[in-house]
C-alpha positions in Angstrom: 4.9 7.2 -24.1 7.6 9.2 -22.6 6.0 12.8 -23.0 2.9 10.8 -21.1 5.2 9.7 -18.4 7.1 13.4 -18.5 4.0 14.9 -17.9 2.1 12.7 -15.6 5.3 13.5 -12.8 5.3 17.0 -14.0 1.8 17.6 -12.7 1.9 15.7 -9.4 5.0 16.6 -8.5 4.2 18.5 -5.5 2.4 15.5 -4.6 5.5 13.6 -4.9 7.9 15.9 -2.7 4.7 16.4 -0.1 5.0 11.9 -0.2 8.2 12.3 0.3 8.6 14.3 3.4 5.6 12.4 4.8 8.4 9.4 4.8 11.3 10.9 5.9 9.3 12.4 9.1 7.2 9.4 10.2 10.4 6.9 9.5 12.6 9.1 11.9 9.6 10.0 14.7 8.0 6.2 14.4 9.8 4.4 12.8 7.0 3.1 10.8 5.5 4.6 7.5 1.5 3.7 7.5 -0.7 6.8 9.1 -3.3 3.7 10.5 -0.6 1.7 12.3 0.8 5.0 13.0 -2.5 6.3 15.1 -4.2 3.4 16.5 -1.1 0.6 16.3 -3.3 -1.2 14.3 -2.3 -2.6 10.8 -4.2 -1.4 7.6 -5.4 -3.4 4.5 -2.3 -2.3 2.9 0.1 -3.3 5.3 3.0 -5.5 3.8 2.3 -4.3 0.7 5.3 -3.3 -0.2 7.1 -5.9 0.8 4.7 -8.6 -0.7 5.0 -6.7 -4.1 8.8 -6.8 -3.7 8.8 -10.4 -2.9 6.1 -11.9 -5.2 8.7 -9.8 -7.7 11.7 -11.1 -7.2 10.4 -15.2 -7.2 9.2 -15.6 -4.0 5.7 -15.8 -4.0 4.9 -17.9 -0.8 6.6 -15.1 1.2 4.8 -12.5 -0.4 2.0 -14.2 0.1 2.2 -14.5 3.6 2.9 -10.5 4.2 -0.2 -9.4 2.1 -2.2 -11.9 -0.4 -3.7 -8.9 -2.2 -0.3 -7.9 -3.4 -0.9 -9.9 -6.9 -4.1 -8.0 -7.5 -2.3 -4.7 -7.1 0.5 -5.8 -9.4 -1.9 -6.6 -12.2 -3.7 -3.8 -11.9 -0.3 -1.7 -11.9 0.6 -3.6 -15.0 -3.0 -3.1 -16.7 -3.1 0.8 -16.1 0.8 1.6 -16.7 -0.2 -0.5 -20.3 -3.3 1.2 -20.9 -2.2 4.8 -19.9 1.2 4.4 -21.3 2.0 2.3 -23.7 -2.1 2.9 -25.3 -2.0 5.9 -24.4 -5.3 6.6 -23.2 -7.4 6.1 -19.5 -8.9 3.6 -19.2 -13.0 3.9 -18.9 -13.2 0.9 -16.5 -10.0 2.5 -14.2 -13.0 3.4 -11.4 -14.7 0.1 -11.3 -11.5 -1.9 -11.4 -9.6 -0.3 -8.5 -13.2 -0.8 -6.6 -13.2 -4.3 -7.3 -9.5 -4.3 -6.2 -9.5 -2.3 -3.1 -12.7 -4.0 -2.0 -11.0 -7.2 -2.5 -8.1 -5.7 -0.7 -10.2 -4.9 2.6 -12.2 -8.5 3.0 -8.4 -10.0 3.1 -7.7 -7.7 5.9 -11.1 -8.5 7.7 -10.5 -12.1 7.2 -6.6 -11.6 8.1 -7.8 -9.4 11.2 -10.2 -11.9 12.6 -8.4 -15.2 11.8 -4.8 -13.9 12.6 -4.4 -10.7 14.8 -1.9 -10.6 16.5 0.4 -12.7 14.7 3.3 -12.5 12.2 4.3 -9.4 10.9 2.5 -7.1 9.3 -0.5 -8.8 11.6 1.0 -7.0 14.6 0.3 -3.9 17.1 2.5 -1.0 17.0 2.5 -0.2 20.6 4.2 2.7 20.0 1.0 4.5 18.1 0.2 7.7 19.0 -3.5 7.0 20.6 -1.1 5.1 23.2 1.7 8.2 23.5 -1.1 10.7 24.1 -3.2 8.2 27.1 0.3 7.8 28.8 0.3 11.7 28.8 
């Protein structure tokens, strides 16, 4: 399991340091993290993610909940690969098909959230400071 894990972080480490420096540049220039909200000021699918997951994590599900509902989804399909690829120690064949169903799920909460509650609560809000907005004030 741990050679898996040793060399999974081996060969994406660039990927990891690129990730990295993505965050530290966009938190100090925008002071927000997601490239979407970042161009258009509009939030993505994925938007509260990371909070809902942190939430939903720690006991409190209703708040996750009400930052991204497709946060559970993600968490089981976390658990179900990290099992699979780590503790199995193989791919899994239906990895593809899963993370469609998943992301698909993902994006018709966001349509619904988009039509039924933008602008609301946070994350359901516009970044006015997006950069669509910076360059038509230039």
């Amino acid at each position: 399991m741990w050679d898996r894990l040793k060399k999974d972080i081996k060969s994406f480490y660039p990927a990891i340091l690129l990730f990295e420096l993505y965050n530290i540049i966009v938190r100090l220039l925008f002071h927000a993290y997601c490239p979407f909200l970042i161009v258009t000021g509009f939030p993505c699918a994925g938007c509260g993610m990371t909070r809902a997951v942190f939430y939903i994590l720690t006991g409190r599900f209703a708040r996750g909940m009400e930052l991204n509902p497709a946060a559970p989804l993600w968490i089981l399909f976390i658990i179900w690969f990290f099992a699979e690829r780590y503790l199995r120690g193989r791919t899994p064949r239906a990895l593809k098909p899963v993370l469609a169903v998943v992301a698909a799920v993902t994006f018709g909460i966001y349509l619904y959230r988009m039509i039924c509650f933008f602008p609301g609560n946070p994350p359901m809000v516009f970044y006015r400071n997006n950069l669509i907005s910076r360059i038509l004030r230039l």
